[in-house]
C-alpha angles and dihedrals in degrees: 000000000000120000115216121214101236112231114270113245108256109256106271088237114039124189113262109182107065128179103220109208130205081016089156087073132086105262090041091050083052094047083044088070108035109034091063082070093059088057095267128151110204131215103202121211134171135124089270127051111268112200116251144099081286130033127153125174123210139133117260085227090074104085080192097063103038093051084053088048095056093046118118092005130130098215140341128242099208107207089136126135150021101350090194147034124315151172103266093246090054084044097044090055106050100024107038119017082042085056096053083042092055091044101052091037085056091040093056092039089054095242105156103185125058128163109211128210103231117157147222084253095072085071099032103126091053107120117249081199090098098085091217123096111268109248127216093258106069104118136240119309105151113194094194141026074254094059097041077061101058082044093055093050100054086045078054093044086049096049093049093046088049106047098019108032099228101142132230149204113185109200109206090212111211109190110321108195140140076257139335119296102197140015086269103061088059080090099034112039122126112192116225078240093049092047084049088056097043096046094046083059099048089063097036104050117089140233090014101153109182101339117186115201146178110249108212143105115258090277118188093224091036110157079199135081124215118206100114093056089052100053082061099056103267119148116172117202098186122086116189082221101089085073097045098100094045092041095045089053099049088044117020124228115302117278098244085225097065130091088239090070098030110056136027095244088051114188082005080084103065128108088252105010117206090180129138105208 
């Protein structure tokens, strides 16, 4: 018999005043919109102005600005930084150097709750040849600079959990889009409703520590298994499904020989990826 991890019951008090980093992008104009719903009041943040009651503009890379960023909110949605492929010097500097700069900065102010970002590319090179859903607790195996990135950031998350107690849930995105946008994406879509409850959970749940979690919408032909976003809360309502039959005629199947059928990070994997999720 299996035995299901009941979800856990949503903090009594949950933050309410979040800074949204990196709320220019796709997936925070998506939480722009949305998180407001859930009783949020966001802090906007990104290196060009975002439009909202309140919008400031900085560089993850000033230690300065992103402490006063933090200062006087509940909790941080981390979306911050270089969403693709870089050169590592490009990469250092806003992912991870911004990072370390975000988790001091809410360590000093006192913030004890942060959702971090991560990404299915910190574990791209792990095989989808295993035939069982892949859980929340494979370790680290980045495909990119962009994925040792997202690796660097949960082992952050973890140490200042851990010695700190700012707590941490680190979302492993899949593809978040309006709708998939390849075959591929019928495993790994994320819908922008789906992000938002997710993301709601992630801040509500208790007693969290450092919480690793697949990041997709209850897709029918999903590689990832979800428990551990569930035990947080998290109910997707979304299923990639619903564009199979449009997207496999216009495709095709995968070619089992491809990355994109042979690893979680798909293209990301190539010697020079030109992937998008």
């Amino acid at each position: 018999m299996t035995l299901m991890t009941p979800p856990r019951t949503p903090s009594p008090d949950p933050p309410r005043t979040l800074l949204l980093t990196g709320a220019a992008g796709g997936v925070g104009g998506f939480l722009r919109a949305s998180l407001p719903g859930y009783g949020y009041r966001l802090r906007l943040a990104d290196l060009k102005p975002v439009e909202g009651a309140e919008s400031l503009v900085f560089d993850l890379r000033d230690a300065d600005a992103v402490r006063a960023a933090v200062r006087g909110v509940d909790a941080v949605v981390h979306l911050g930084g270089i969403s693709l492929e870089d050169t590592f010097e490009a990469v250092l500097g806003a992912n991870v150097q911004g990072t370390y700069h975000l988790y001091e900065a809410v360590r000093r102010e006192g913030i004890r709750r942060v959702v971090f970002a991560s990404s299915n590319h910190a574990v791209g090179y792990v095989p989808l040849t295993g035939g069982a859903p892949i859980g929340s607790a494979v370790g680290p195996r980045p495909d990119t600079y962009y994925g040792l990135s997202k690796a660097f950031g949960e082992n952050l998350a973890s140490l200042y959990a851990d010695k700190y107690g700012v707590e941490t849930v680190s979302l492993r995105i899949g593809s978040c889009f309006p709708e998939p946008r390849s075959v591929r994406m019928l495993a790994t879509w994320l819908s922008p409703a789906d992000c938002a409850r997710l993301v709601h959970a992630a801040l509500t749940a208790p007693d969290v520590g450092h919480t690793v979690v697949n990041g997709i919408s209850a897709n029918t032909r999903a590689w990832w298994d979800l428990g551990s976003a569930r035990a947080l809360g998290y109910a997707p309502q979304d299923d990639a499904e619903a564009y199979a039959e449009a997207l496999l005629a216009a495709h095709g199947p995968l070619d089992p020989a491809h990355p994109d059928a042979r690893y979680v990070g798909g293209s990301f994997t190539l010697a020079d990826p030109h992937g998008t999720g």
